[in-house]
N, C-alpha and C positions, 0 to 999 in steps of 0.2 A: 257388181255390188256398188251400194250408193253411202257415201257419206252420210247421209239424211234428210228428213225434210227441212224445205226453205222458210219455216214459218211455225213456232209451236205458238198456241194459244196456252197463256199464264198460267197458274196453277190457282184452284182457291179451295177453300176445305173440304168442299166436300170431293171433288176429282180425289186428294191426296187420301181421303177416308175410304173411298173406292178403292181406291189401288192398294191401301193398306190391307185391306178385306177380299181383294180378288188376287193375291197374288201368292205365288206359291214356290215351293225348292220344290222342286223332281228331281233332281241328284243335289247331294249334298257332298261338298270336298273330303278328300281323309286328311286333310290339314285343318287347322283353326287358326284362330286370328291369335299372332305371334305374341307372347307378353312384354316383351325388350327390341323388338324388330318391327319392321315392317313385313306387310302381309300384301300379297297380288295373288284374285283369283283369274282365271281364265273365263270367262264367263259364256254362255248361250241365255238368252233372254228371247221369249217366244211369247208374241202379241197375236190378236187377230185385227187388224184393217179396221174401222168401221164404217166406212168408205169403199170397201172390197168385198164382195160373197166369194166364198171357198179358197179365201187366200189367206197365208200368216206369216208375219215377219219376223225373222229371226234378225236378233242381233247380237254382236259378235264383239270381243273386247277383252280388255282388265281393266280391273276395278281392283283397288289399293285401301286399306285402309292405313296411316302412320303413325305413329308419335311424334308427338309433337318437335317440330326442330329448335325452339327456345322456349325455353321458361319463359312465362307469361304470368303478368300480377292478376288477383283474380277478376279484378273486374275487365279483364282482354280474354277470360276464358272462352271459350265454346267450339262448335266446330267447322272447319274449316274446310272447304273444297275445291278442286281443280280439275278445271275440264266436263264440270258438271256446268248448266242452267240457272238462272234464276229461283229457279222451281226447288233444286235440293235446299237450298240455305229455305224457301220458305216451308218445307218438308222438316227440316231442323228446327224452326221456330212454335211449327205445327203440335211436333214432338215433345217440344219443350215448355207448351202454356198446355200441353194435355197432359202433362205428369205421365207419360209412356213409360216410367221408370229406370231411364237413362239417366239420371241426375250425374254420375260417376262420368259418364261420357263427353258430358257437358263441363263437367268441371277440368277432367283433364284437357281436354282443348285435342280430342283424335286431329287427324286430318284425312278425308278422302278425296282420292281420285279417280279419274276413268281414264284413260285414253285407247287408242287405237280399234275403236269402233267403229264396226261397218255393218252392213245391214243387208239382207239379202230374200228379196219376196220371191215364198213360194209358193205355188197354185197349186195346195192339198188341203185336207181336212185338219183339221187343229188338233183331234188325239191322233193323225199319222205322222203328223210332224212333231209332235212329243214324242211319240215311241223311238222314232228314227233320233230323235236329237238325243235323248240318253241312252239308247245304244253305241252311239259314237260313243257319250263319256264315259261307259264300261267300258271298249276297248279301246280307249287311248290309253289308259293306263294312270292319266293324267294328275296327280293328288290335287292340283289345285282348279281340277276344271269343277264346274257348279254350272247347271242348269235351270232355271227360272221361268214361270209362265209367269205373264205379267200383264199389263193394262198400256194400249199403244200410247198413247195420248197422254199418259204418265208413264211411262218405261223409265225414265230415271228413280224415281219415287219406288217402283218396282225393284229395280238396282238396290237402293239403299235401302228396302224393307229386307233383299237376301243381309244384305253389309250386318244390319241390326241382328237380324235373328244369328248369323257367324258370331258377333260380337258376344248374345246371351249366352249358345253353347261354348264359347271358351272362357266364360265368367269362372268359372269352380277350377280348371286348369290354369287360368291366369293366377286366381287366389292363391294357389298353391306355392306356383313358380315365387310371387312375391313373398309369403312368408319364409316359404324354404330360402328365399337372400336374405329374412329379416328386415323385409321392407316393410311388412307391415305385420 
């Protein structure tokens, strides 16, 4: 297994509208993104090469979304990452002159991260290597593993398109949690 490659080419809008359009949850966690906590999924993210015939890369990780660690006046709101690329903050700003309807996320100031990604090419077909990678995460048991097809060349962007779509299904359970404190 390899660290990655030694070289991404930048992101610009149309690669990010790619990857927002080509990319998909094939397992989805039985957890949601925590309302008061922090949240870490385990992840599988599964590319094809474009550079490779009959190969696909899986990669391998957590990916965190937080709350924020200090209050912040609004004009230092938005969001925040580590261990991600140049690419996620321009995927964020992408997000955020497209009115993608995060406004709430933007204002609370999330923060994500990724670390302990590794990457590992395999020489099969790319629905053999989906079927096989969420059969693993039916039997690990795992609640917080999640599985991703995504875009190699934007695989981050891919990352944070699962992050987003976690983020909308725990909208209505978040709201909850907050009103049930009387937060809001």
């Amino acid at each position: 297994m390899q660290a990655g490659p030694p070289f991404v080419f930048p992101m610009n809008r149309s690669s990010i509208e790619y990857a927002l359009h080509h990319t998909r949850v094939l397992y989805v966690p039985d957890r949601r993104i925590d309302s008061f906590g922090d949240t870490r999924f385990n992840f599988r993210l599964i590319t094809e090469p474009m550079d490779e015939v009959g190969a696909c890369r899986v990669r391998s990780g957590w990916v965190e979304a937080c709350r924020p660690r200090i209050l912040r006046p609004a004009d230092l709101c938005g969001v925040e990452t580590e261990g991600f690329s140049a690419d996620a903050a321009r995927f964020f700003e992408w997000m955020e002159a497209h009115g993608a309807g995060m406004k709430a996320l933007f204002e609370y100031g999330f923060r994500f991260g990724r670390s302990d990604v590794q990457e590992e090419l395999v020489h099969d077909a790319f629905p053999e290597v989906e079927e096989r990678v969420v059969k693993e995460a039916l039997s690990s048991g795992d609640p917080f593993r999640a599985v991703v097809a995504g875009v190699d060349d934007a695989w981050e962007v891919s990352l944070l398109c699962f992050m987003m779509e976690m983020i909308q299904n725990s909208h209505e359970i978040n709201i909850f949690d907050f009103r049930r404190r009387g937060l809001i």
